[in-house]
BALOBA-1460 file (C-alpha; in Angstrom, 3 decimals):
// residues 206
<rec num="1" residu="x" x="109.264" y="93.853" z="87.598"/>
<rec num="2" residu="x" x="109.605" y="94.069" z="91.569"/>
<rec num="3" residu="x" x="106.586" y="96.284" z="91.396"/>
<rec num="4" residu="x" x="104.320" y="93.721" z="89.526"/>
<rec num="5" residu="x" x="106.107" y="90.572" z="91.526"/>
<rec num="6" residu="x" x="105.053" y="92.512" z="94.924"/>
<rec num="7" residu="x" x="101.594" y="93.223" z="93.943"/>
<rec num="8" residu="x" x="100.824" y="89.315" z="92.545"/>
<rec num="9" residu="x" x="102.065" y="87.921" z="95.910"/>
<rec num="10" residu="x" x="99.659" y="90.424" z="97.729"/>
<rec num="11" residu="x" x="97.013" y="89.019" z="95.754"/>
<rec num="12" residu="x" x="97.511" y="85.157" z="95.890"/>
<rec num="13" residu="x" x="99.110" y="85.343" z="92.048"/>
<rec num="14" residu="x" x="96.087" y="83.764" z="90.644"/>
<rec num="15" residu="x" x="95.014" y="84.330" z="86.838"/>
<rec num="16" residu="x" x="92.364" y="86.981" z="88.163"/>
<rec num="17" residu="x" x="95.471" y="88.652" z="90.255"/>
<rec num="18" residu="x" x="96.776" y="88.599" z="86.763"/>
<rec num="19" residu="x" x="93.974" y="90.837" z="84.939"/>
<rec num="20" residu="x" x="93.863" y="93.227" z="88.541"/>
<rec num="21" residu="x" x="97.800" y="94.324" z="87.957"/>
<rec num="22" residu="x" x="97.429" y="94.849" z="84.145"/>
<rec num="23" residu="x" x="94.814" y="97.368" z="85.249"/>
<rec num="24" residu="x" x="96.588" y="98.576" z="88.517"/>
<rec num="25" residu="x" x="99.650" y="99.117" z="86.880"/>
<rec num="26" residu="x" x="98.591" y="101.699" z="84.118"/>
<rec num="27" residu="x" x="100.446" y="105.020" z="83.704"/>
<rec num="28" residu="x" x="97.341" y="107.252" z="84.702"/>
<rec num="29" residu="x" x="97.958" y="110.587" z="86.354"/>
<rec num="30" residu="x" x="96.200" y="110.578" z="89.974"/>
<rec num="31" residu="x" x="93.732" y="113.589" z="88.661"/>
<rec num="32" residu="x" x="93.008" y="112.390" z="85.331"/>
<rec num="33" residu="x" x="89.325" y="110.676" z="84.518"/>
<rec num="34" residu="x" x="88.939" y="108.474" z="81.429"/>
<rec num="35" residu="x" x="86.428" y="110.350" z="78.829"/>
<rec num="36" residu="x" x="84.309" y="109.046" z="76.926"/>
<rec num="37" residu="x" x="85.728" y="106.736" z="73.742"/>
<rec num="38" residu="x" x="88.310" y="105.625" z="75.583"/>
<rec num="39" residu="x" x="88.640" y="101.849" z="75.761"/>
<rec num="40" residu="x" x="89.530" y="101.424" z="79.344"/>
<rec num="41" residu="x" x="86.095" y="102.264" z="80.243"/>
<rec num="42" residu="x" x="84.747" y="99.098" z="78.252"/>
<rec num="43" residu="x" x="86.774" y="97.060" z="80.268"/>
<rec num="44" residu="x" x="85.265" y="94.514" z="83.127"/>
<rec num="45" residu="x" x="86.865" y="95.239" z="86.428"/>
<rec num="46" residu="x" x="88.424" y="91.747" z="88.494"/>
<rec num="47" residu="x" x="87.737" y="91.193" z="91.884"/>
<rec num="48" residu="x" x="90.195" y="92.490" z="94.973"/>
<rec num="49" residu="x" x="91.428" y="89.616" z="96.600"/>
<rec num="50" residu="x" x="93.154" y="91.293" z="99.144"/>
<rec num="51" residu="x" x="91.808" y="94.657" z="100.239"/>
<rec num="52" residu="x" x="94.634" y="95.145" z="102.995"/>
<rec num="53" residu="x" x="97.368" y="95.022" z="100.837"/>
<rec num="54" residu="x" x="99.455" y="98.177" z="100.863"/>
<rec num="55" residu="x" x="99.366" y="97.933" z="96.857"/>
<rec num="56" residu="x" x="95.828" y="98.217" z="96.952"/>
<rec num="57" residu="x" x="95.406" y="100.634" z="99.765"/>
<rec num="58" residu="x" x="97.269" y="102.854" z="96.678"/>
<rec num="59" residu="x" x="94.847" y="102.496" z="94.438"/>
<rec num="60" residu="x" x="91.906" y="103.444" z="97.200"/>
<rec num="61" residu="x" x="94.035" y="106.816" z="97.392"/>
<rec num="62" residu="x" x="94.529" y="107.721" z="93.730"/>
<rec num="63" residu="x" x="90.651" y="107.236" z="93.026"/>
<rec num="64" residu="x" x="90.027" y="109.354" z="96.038"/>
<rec num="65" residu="x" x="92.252" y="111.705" z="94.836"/>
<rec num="66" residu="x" x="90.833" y="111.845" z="91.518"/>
<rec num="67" residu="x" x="87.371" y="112.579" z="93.120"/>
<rec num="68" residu="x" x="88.348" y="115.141" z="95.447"/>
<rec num="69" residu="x" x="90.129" y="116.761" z="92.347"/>
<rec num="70" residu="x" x="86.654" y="116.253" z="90.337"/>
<rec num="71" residu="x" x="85.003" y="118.172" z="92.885"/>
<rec num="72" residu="x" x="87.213" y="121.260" z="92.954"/>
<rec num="73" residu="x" x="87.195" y="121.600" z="89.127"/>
<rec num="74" residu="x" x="83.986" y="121.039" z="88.537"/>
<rec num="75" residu="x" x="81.746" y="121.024" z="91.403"/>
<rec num="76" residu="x" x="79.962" y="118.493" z="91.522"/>
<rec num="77" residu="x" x="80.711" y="114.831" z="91.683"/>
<rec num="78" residu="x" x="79.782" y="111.845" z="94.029"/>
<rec num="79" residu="x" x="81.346" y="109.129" z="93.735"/>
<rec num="80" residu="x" x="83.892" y="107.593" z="91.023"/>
<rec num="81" residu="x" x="84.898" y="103.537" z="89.890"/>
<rec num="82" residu="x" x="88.036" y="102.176" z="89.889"/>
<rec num="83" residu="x" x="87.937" y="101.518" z="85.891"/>
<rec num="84" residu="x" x="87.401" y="105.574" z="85.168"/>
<rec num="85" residu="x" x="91.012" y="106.042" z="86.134"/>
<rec num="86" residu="x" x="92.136" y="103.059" z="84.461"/>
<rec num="87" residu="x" x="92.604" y="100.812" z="87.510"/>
<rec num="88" residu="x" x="91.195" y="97.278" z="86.623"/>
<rec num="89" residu="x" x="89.580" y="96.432" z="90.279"/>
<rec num="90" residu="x" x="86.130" y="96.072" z="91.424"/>
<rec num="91" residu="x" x="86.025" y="98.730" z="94.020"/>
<rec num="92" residu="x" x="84.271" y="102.343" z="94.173"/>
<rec num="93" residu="x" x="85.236" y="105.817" z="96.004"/>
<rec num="94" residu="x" x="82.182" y="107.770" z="97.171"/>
<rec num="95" residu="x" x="81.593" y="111.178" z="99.197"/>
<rec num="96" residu="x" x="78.012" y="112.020" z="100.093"/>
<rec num="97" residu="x" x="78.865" y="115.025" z="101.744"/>
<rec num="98" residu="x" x="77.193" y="113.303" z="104.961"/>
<rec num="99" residu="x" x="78.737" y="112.706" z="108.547"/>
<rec num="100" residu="x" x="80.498" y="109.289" z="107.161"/>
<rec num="101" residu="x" x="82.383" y="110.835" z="104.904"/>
<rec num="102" residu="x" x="84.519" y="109.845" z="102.306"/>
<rec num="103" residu="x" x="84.113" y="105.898" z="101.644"/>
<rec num="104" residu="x" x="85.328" y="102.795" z="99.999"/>
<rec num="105" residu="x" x="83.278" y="99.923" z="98.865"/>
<rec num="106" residu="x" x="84.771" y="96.693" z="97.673"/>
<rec num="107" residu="x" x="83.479" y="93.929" z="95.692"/>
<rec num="108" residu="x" x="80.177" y="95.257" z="95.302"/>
<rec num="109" residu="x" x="76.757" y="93.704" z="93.821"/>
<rec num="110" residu="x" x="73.528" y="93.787" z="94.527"/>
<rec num="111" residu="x" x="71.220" y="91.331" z="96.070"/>
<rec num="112" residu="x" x="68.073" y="92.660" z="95.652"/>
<rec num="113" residu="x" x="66.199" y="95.736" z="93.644"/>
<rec num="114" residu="x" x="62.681" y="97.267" z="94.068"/>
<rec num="115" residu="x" x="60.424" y="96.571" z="91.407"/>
<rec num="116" residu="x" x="59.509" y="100.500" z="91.747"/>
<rec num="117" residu="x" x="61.836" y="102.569" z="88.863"/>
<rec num="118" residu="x" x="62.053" y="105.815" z="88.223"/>
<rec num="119" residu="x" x="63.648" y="108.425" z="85.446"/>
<rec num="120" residu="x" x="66.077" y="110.852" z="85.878"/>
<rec num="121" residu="x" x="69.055" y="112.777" z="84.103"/>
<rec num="122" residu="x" x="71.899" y="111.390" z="84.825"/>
<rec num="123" residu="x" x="75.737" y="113.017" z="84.447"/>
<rec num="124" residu="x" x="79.344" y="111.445" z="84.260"/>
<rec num="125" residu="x" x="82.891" y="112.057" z="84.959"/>
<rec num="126" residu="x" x="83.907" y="110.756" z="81.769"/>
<rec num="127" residu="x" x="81.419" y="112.642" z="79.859"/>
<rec num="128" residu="x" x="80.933" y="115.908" z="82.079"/>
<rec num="129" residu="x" x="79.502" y="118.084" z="79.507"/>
<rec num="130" residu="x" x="76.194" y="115.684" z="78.806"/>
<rec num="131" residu="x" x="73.267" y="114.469" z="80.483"/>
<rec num="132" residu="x" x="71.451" y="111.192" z="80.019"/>
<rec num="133" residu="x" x="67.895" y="110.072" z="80.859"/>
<rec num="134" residu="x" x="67.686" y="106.788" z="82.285"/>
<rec num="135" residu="x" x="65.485" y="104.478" z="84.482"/>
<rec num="136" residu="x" x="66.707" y="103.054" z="87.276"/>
<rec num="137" residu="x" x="65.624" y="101.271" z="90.495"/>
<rec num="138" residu="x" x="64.311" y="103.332" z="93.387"/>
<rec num="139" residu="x" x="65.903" y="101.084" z="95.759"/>
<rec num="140" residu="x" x="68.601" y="98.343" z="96.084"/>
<rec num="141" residu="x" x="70.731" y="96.116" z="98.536"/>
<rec num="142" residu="x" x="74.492" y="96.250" z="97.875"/>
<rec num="143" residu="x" x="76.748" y="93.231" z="99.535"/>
<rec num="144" residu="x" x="80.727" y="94.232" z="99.465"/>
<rec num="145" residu="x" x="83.452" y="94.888" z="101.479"/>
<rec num="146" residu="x" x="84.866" y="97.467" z="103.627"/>
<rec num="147" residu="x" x="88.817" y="98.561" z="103.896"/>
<rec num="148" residu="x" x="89.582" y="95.694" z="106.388"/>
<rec num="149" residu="x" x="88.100" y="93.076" z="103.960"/>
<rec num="150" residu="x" x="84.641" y="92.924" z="106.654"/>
<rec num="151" residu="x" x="81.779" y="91.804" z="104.408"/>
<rec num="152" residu="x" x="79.019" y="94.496" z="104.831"/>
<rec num="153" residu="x" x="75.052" y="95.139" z="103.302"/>
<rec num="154" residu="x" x="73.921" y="98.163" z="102.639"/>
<rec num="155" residu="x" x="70.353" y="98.975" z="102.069"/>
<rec num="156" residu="x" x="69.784" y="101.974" z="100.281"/>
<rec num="157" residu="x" x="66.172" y="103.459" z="99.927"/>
<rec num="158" residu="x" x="67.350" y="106.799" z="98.871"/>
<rec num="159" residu="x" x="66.480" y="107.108" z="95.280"/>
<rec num="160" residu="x" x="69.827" y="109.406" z="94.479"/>
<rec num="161" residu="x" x="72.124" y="107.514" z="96.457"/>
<rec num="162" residu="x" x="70.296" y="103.940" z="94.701"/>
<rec num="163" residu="x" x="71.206" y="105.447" z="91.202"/>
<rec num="164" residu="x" x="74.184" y="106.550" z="92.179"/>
<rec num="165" residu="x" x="74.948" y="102.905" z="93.313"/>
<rec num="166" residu="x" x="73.818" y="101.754" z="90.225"/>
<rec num="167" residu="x" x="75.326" y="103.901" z="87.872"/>
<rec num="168" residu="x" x="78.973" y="102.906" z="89.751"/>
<rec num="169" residu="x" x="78.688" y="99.616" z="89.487"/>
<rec num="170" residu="x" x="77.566" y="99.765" z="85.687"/>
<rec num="171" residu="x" x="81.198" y="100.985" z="85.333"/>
<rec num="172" residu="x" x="82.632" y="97.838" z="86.929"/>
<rec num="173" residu="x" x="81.383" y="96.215" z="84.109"/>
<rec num="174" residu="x" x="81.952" y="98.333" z="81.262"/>
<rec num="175" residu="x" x="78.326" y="99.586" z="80.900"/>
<rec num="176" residu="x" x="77.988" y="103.367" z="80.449"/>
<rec num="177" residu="x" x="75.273" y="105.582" z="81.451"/>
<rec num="178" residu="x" x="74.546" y="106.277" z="77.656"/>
<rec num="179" residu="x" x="74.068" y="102.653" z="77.507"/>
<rec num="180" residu="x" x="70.673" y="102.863" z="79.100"/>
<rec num="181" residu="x" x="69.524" y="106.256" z="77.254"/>
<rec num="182" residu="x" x="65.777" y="105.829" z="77.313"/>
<rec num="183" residu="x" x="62.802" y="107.879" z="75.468"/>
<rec num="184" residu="x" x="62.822" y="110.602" z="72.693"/>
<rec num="185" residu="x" x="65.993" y="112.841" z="72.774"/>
<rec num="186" residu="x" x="67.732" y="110.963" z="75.539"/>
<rec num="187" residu="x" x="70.832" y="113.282" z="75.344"/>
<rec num="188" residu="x" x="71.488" y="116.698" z="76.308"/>
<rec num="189" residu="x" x="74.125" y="118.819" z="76.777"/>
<rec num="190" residu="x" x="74.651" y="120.260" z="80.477"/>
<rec num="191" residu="x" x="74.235" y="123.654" z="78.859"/>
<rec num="192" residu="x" x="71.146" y="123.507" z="77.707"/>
<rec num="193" residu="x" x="70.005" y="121.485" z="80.245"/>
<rec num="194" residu="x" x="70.834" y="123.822" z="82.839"/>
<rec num="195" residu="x" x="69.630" y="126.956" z="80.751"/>
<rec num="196" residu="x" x="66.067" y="125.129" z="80.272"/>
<rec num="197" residu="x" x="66.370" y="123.168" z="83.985"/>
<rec num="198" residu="x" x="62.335" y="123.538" z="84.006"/>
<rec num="199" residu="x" x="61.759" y="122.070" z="80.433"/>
<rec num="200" residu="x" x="64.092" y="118.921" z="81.351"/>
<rec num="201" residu="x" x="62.946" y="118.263" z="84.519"/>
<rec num="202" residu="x" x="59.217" y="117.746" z="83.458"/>
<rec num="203" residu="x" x="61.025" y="114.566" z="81.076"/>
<rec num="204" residu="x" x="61.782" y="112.420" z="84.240"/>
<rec num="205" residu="x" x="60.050" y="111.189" z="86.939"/>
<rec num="206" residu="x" x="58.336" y="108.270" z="88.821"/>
């Protein structure tokens, strides 16, 4: 009870800091990644309300822990949401493998998208073994927050960093990448798509 009285004066013990601690407060085990099926992935993430708090600066660590982990076991791996290790909160852990680092974004939406979209295969941590197509935008402008609770914008024209964006913040609010299958045969398994990586490749594009 101290725990969950600590972390609902941290965050202004509102009704939203309400729904944030049921989700903070679940017995996940820093490394392990909600698959697919499990409920907690349906779930829409609350707001942070207080991004300094030392409760929260927990959380940050666990899902950048689980991603690290990610990476070792399976090589490969961007960025993870908050919700895939069962952590109720709108924020995201990302590593680009680029000269900033690991990083956190907080509250993040997006303010604008190009009309230009594009196809691609798109993979999970919580269902490593498959591959979706989907369409996303080329480009988009995320609004959120950094660690010290600093409202930022971020305007990402990289097509694989914009659908990674995407794809993270479709996890905030319970929406899967399988959600937004597209086309005939929308579904493959990474075997096959790696042992026929030509075949696949000419499904997707601009």
């Amino acid at each position: 009870m101290e725990r969950r009285a600590d972390f609902l004066r941290a965050q202004g013990s509102t009704p939203a800091a309400e729904r944030e601690y049921s989700g903070a407060d679940m017995r996940v085990g820093d490394e392990d990644v909600l698959q697919l099926g499990d409920p907690g992935l349906r779930r829409v993430a609350a707001s942070v309300e207080a991004p300094r708090a030392e409760c929260f600066r927990r959380q940050v660590a666990r899902l950048h822990h689980a991603l690290a982990a990610f990476r070792r076991e399976h090589g490969f791996g961007r960025a993870i949401a908050a919700p895939q290790i069962g952590v109720g909160l709108r924020f995201i852990a990302l590593d680009l493998d680029d000269e900033r680092g690991p990083q956190t974004i907080i509250n993040p939406r997006v303010t604008w998208r190009s009309d230009e979209r594009f196809t691609l295969w798109d993979d999970c941590m919580s269902f490593p073994s498959l591959l979706v197509r989907v369409e996303r935008h080329a480009a988009i402008t995320v609004e959120h927050l950094d660690l010290e609770g600093r409202a930022r914008t971020w305007e990402i024209e990289d097509r694989a960093v914009s659908e990674l964006l995407q794809h993270e913040l479709d996890h905030l609010d319970g929406v899967l990448a399988i959600d937004r299958a597209t086309g005939v045969n929308p579904l493959v398994s990474r075997d096959v798509f790696e042992s026929m990586s030509g075949y696949f490749a000419s499904r997707v594009g601009a």
